[in-house]
mmCIF file of the N, C-alpha and C atoms, coordinates in Angstrom:
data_MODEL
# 
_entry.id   MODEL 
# 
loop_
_atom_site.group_PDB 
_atom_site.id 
_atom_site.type_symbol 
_atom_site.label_atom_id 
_atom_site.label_alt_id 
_atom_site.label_comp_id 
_atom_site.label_asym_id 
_atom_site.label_entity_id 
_atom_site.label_seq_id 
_atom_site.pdbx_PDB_ins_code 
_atom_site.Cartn_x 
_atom_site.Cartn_y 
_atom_site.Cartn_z 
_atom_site.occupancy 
_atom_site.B_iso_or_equiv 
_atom_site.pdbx_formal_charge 
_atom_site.auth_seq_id 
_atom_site.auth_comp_id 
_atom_site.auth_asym_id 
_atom_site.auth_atom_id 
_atom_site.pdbx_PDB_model_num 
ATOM 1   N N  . UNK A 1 1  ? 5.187  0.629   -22.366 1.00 0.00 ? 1  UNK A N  1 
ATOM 2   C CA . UNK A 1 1  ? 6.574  0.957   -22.109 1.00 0.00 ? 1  UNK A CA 1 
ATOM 3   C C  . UNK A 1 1  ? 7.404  -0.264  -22.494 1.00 0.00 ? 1  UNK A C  1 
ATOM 4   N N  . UNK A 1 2  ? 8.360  -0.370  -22.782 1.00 0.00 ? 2  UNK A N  1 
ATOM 5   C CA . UNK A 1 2  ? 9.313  -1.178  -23.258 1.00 0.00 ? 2  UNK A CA 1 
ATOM 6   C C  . UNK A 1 2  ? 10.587 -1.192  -21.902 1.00 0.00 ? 2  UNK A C  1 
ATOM 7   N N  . UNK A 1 3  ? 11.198 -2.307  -21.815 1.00 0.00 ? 3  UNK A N  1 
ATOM 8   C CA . UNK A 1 3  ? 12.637 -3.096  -21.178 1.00 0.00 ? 3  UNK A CA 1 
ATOM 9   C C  . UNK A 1 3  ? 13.264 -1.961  -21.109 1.00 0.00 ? 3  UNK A C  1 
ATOM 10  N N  . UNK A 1 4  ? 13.478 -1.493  -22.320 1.00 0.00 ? 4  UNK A N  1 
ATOM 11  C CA . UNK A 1 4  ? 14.787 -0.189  -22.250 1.00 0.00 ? 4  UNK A CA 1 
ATOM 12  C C  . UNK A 1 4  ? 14.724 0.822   -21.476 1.00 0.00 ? 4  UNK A C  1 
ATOM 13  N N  . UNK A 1 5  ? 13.679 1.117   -21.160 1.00 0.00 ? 5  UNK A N  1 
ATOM 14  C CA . UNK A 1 5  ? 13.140 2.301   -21.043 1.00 0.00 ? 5  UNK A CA 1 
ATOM 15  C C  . UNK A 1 5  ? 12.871 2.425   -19.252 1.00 0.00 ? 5  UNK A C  1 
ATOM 16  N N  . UNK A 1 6  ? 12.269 1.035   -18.830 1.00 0.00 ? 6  UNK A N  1 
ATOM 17  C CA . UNK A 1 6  ? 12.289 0.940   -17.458 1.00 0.00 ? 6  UNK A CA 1 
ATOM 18  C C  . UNK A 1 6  ? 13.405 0.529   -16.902 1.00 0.00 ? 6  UNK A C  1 
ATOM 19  N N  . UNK A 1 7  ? 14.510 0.290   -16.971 1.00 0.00 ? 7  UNK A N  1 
ATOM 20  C CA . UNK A 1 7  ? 16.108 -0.028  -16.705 1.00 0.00 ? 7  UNK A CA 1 
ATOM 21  C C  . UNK A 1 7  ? 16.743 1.268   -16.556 1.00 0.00 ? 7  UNK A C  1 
ATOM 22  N N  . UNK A 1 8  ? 15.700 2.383   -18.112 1.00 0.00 ? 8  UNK A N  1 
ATOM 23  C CA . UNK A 1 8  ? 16.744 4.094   -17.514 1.00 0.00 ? 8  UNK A CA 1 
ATOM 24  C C  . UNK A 1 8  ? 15.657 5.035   -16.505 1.00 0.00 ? 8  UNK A C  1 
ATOM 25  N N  . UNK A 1 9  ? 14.575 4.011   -16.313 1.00 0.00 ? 9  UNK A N  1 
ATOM 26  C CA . UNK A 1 9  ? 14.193 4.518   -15.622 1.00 0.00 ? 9  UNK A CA 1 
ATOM 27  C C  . UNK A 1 9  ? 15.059 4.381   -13.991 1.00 0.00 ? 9  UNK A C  1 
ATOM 28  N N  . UNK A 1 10 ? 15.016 3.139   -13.738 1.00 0.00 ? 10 UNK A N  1 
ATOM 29  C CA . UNK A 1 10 ? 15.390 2.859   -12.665 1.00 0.00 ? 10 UNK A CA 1 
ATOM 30  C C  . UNK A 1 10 ? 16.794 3.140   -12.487 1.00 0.00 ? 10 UNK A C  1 
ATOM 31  N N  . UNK A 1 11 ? 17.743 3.141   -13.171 1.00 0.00 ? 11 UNK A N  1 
ATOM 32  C CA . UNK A 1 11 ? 19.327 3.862   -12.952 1.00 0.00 ? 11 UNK A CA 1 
ATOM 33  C C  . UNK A 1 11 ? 19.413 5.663   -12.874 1.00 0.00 ? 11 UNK A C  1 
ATOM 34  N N  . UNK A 1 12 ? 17.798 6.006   -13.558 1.00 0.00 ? 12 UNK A N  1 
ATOM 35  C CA . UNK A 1 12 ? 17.831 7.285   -13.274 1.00 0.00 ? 12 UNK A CA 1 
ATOM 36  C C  . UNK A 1 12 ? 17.859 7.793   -11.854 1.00 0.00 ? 12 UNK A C  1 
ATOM 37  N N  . UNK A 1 13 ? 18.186 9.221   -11.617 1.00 0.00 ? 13 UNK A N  1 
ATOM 38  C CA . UNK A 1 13 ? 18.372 9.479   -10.057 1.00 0.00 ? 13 UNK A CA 1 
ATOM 39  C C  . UNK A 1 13 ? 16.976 10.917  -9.903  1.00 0.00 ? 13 UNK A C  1 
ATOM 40  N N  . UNK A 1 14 ? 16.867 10.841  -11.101 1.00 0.00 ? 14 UNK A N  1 
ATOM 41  C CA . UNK A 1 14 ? 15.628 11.830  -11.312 1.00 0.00 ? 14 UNK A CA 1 
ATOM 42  C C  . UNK A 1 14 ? 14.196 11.313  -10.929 1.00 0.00 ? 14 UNK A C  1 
ATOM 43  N N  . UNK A 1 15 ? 13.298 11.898  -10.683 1.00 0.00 ? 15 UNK A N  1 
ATOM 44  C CA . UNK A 1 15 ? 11.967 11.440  -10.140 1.00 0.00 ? 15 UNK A CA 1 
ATOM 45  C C  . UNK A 1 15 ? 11.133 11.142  -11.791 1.00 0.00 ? 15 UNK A C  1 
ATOM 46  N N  . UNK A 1 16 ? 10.711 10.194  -11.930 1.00 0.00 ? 16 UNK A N  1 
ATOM 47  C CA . UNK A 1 16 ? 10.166 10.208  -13.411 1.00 0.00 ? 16 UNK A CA 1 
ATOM 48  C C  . UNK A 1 16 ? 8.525  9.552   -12.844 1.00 0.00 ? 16 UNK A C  1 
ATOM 49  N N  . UNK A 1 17 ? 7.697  10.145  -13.652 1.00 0.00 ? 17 UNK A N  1 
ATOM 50  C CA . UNK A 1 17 ? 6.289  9.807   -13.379 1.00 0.00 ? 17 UNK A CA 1 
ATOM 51  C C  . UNK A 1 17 ? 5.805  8.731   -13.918 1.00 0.00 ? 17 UNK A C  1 
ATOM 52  N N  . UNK A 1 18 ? 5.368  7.570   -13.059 1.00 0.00 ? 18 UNK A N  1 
ATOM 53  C CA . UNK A 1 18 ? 4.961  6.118   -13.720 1.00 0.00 ? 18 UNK A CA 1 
ATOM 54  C C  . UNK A 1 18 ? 3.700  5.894   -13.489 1.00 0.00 ? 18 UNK A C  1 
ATOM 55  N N  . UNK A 1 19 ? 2.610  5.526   -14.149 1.00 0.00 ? 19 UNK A N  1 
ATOM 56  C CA . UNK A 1 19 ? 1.611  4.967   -13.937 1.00 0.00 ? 19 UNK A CA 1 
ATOM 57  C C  . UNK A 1 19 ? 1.365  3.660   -14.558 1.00 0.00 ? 19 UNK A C  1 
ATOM 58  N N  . UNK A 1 20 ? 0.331  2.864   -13.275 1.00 0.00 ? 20 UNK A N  1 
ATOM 59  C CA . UNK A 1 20 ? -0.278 1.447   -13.520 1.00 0.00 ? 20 UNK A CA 1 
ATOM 60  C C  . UNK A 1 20 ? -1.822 1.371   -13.589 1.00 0.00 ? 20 UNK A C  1 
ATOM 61  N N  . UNK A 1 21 ? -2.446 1.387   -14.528 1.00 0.00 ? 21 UNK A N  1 
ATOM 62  C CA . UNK A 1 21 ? -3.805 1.539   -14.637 1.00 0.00 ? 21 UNK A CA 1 
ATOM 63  C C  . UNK A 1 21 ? -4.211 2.571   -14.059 1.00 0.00 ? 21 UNK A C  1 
ATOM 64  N N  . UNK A 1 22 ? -3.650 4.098   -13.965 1.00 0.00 ? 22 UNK A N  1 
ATOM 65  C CA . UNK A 1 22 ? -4.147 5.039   -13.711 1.00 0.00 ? 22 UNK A CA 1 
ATOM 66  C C  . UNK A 1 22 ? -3.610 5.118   -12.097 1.00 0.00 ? 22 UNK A C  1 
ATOM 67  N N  . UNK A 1 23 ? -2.796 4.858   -11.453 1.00 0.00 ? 23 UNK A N  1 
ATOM 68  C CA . UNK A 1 23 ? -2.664 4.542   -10.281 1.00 0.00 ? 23 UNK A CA 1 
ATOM 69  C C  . UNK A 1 23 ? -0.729 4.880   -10.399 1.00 0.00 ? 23 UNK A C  1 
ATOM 70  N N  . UNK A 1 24 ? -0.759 6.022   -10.046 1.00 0.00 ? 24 UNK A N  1 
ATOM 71  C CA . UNK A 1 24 ? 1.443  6.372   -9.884  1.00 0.00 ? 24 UNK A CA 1 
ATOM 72  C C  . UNK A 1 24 ? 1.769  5.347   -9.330  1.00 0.00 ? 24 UNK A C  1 
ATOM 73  N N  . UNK A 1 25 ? 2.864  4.926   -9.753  1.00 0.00 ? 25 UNK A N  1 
ATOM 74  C CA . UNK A 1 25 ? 4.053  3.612   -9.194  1.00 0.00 ? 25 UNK A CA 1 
ATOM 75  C C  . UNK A 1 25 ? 5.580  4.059   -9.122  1.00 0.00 ? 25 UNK A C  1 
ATOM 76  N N  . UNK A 1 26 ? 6.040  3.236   -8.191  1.00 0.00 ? 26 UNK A N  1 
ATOM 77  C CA . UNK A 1 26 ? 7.561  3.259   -8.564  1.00 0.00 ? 26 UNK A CA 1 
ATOM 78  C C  . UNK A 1 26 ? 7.988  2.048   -8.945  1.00 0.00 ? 26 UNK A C  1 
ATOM 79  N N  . UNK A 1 27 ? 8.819  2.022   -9.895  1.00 0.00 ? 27 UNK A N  1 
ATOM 80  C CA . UNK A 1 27 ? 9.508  0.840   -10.322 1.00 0.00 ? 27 UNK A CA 1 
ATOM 81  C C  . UNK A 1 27 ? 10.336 0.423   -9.514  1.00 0.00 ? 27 UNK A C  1 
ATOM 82  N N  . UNK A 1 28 ? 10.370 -0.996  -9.029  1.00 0.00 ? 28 UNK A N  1 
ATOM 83  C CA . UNK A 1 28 ? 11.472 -1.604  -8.088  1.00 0.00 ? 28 UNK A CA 1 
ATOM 84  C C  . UNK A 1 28 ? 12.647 -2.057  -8.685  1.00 0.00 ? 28 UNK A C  1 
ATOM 85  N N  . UNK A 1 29 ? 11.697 -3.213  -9.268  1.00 0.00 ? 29 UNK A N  1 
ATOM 86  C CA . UNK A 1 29 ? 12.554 -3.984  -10.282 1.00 0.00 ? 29 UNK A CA 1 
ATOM 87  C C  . UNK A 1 29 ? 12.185 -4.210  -11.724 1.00 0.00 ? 29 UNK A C  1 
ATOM 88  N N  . UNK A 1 30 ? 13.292 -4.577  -12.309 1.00 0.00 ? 30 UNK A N  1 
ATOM 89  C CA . UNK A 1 30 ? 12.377 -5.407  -13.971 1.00 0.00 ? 30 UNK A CA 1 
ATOM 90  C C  . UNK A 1 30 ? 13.295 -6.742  -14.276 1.00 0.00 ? 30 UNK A C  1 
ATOM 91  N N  . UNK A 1 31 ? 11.978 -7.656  -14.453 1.00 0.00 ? 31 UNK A N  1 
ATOM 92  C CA . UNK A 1 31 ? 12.579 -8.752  -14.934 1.00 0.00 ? 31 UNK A CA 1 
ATOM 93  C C  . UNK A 1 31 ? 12.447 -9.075  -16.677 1.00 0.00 ? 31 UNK A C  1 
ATOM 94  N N  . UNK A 1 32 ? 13.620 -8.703  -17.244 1.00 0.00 ? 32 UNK A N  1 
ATOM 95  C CA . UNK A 1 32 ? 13.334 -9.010  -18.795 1.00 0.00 ? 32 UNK A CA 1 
ATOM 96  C C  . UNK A 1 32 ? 12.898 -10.226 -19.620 1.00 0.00 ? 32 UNK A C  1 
ATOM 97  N N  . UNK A 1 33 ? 13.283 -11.424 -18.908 1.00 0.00 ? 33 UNK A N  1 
ATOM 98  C CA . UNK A 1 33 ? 12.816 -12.109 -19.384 1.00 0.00 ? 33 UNK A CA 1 
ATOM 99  C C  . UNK A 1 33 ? 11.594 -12.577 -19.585 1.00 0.00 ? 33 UNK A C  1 
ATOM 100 N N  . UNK A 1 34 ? 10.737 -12.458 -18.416 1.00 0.00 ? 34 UNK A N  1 
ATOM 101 C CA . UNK A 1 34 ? 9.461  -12.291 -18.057 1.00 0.00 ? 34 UNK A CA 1 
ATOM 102 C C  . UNK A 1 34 ? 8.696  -11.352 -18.740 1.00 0.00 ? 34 UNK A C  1 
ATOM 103 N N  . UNK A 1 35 ? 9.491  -10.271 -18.830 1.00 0.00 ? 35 UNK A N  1 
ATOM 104 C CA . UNK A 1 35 ? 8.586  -8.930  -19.350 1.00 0.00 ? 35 UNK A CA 1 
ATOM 105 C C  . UNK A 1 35 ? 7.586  -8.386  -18.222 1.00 0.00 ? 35 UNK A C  1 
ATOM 106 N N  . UNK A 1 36 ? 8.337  -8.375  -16.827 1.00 0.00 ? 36 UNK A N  1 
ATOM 107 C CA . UNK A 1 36 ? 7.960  -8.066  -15.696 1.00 0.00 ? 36 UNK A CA 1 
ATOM 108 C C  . UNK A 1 36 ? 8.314  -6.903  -15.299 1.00 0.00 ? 36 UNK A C  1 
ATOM 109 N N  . UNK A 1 37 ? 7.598  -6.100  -13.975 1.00 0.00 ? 37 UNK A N  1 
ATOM 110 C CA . UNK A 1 37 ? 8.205  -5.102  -13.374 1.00 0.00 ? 37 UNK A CA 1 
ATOM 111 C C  . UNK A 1 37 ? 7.991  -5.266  -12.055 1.00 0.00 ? 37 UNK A C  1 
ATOM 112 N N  . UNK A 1 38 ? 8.542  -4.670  -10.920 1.00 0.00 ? 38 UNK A N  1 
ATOM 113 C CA . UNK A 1 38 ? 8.082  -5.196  -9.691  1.00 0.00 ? 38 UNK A CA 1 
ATOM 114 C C  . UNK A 1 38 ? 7.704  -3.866  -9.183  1.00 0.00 ? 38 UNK A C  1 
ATOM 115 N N  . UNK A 1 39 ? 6.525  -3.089  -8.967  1.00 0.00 ? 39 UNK A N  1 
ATOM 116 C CA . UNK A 1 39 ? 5.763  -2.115  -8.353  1.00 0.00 ? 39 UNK A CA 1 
ATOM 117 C C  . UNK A 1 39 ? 5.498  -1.828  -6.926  1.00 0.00 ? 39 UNK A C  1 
ATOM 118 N N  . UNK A 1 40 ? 5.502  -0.542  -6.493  1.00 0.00 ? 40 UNK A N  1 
ATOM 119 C CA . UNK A 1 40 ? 4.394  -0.232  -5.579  1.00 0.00 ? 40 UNK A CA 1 
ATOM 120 C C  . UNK A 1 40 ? 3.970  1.077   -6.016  1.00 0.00 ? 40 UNK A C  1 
ATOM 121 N N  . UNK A 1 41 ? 2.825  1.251   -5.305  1.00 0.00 ? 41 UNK A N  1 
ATOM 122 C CA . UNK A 1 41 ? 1.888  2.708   -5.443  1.00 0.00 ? 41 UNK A CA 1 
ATOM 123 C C  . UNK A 1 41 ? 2.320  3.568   -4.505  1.00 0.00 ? 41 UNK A C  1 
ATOM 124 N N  . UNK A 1 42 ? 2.545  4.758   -5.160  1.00 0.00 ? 42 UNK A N  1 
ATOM 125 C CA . UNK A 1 42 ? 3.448  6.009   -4.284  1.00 0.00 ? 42 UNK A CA 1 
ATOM 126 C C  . UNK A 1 42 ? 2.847  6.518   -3.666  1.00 0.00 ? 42 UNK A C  1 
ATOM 127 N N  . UNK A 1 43 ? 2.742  6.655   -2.131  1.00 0.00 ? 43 UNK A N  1 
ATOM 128 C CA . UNK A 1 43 ? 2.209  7.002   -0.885  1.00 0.00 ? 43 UNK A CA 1 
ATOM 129 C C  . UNK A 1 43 ? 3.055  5.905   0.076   1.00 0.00 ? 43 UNK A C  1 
ATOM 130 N N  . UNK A 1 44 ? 2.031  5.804   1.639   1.00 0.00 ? 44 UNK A N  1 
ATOM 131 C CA . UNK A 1 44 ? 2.176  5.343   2.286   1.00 0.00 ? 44 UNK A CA 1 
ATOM 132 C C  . UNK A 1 44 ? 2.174  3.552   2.075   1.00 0.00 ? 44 UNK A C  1 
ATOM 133 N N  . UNK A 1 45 ? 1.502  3.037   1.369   1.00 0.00 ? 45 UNK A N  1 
ATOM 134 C CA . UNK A 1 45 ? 1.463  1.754   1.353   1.00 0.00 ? 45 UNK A CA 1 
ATOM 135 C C  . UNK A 1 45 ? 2.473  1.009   0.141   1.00 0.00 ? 45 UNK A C  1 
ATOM 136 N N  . UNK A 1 46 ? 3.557  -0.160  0.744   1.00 0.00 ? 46 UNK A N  1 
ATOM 137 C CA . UNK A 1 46 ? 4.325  -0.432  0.570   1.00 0.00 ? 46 UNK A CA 1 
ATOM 138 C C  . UNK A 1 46 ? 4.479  -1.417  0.140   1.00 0.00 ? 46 UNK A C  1 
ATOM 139 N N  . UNK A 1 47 ? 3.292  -2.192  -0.355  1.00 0.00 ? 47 UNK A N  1 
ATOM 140 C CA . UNK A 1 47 ? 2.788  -3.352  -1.024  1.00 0.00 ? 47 UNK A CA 1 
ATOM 141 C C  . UNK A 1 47 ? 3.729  -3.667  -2.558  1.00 0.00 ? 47 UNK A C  1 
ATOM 142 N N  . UNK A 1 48 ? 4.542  -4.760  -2.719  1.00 0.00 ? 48 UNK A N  1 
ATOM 143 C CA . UNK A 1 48 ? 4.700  -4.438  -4.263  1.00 0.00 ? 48 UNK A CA 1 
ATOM 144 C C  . UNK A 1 48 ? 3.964  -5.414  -5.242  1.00 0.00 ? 48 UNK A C  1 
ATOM 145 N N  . UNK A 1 49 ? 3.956  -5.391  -6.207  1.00 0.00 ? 49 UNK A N  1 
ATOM 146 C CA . UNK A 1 49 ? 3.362  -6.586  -7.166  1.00 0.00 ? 49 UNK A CA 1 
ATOM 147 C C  . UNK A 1 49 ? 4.103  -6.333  -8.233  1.00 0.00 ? 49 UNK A C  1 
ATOM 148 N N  . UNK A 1 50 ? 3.644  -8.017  -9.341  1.00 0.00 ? 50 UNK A N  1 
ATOM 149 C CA . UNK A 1 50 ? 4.611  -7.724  -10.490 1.00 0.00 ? 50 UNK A CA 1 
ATOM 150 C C  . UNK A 1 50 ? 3.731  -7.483  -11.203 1.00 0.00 ? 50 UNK A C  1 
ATOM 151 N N  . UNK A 1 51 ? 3.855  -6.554  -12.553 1.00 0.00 ? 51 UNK A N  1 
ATOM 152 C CA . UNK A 1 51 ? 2.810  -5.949  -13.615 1.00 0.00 ? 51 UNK A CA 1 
ATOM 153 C C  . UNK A 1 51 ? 3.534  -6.338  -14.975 1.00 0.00 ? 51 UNK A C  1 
ATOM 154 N N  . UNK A 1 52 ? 2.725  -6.588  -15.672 1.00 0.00 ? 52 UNK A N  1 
ATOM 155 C CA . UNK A 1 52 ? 3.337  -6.613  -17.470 1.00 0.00 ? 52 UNK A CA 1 
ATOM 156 C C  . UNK A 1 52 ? 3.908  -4.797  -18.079 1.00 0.00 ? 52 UNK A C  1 
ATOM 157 N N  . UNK A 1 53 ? 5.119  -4.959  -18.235 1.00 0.00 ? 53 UNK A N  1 
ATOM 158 C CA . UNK A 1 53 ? 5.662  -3.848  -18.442 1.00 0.00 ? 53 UNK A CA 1 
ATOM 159 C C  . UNK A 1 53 ? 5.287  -2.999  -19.596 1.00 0.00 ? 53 UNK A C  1 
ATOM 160 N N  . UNK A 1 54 ? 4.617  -3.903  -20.114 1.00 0.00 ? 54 UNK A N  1 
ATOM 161 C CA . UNK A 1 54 ? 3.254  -3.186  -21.502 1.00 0.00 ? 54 UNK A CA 1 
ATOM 162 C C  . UNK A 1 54 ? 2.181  -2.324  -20.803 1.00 0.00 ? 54 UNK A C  1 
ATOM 163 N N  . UNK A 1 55 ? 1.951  -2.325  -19.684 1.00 0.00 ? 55 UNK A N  1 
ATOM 164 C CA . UNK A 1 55 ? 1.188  -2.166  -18.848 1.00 0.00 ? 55 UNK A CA 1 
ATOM 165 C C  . UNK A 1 55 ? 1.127  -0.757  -18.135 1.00 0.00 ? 55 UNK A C  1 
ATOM 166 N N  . UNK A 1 56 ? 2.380  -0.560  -18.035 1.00 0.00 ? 56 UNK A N  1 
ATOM 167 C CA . UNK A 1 56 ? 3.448  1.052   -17.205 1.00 0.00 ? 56 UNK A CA 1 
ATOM 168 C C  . UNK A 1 56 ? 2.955  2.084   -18.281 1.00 0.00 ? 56 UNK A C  1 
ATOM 169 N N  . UNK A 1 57 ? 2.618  3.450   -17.960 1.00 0.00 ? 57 UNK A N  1 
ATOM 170 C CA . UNK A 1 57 ? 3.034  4.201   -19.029 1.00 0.00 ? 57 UNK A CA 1 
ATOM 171 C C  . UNK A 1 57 ? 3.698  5.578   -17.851 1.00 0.00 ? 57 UNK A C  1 
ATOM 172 N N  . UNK A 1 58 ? 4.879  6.079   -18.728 1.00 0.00 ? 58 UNK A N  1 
ATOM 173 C CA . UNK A 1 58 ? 5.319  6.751   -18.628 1.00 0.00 ? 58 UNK A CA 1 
ATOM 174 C C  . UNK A 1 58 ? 4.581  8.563   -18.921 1.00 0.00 ? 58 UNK A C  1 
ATOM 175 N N  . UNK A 1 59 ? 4.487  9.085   -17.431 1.00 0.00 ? 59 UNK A N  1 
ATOM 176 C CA . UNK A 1 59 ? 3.545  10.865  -17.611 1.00 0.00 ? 59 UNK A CA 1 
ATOM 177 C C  . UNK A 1 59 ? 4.729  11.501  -17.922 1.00 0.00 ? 59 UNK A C  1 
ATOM 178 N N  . UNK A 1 60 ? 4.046  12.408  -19.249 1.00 0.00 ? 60 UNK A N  1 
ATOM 179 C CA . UNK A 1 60 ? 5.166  13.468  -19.702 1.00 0.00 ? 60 UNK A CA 1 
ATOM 180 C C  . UNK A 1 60 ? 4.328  14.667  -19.340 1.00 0.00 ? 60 UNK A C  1 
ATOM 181 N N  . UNK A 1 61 ? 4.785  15.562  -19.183 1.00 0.00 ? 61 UNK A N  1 
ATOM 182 C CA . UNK A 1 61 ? 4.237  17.076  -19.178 1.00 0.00 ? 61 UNK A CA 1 
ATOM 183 C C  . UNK A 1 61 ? 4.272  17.738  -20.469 1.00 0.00 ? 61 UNK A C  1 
# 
């Protein structure tokens, strides 16, 4: 996934499907310069971490 793309993710108000190594996420934050994202895994646990945004892929149907 690319910068652009996780920025419309996150201004979106729509539910969009993210995965991190096979594992759904929500995007918190993104740091561009870094080429960061700041994660958690969608359920109950509220843990976040930062991931390489090369890393995200976006589920299409």
């Amino acid at each position: 996934m690319d910068v652009r793309r996780v920025k419309q993710i996150l201004s979106s108000s729509a539910t969009i499907d993210v995965t991190y190594h096979g594992s759904s996420v929500w995007i918190d934050s993104v740091d561009e310069e870094e080429g960061l994202a700041t994660v958690h895994l969608r359920g109950p646990l509220e843990e976040r971490t930062k991931v390489s945004i090369d890393d995200l892929i976006e589920v299409r149907d």
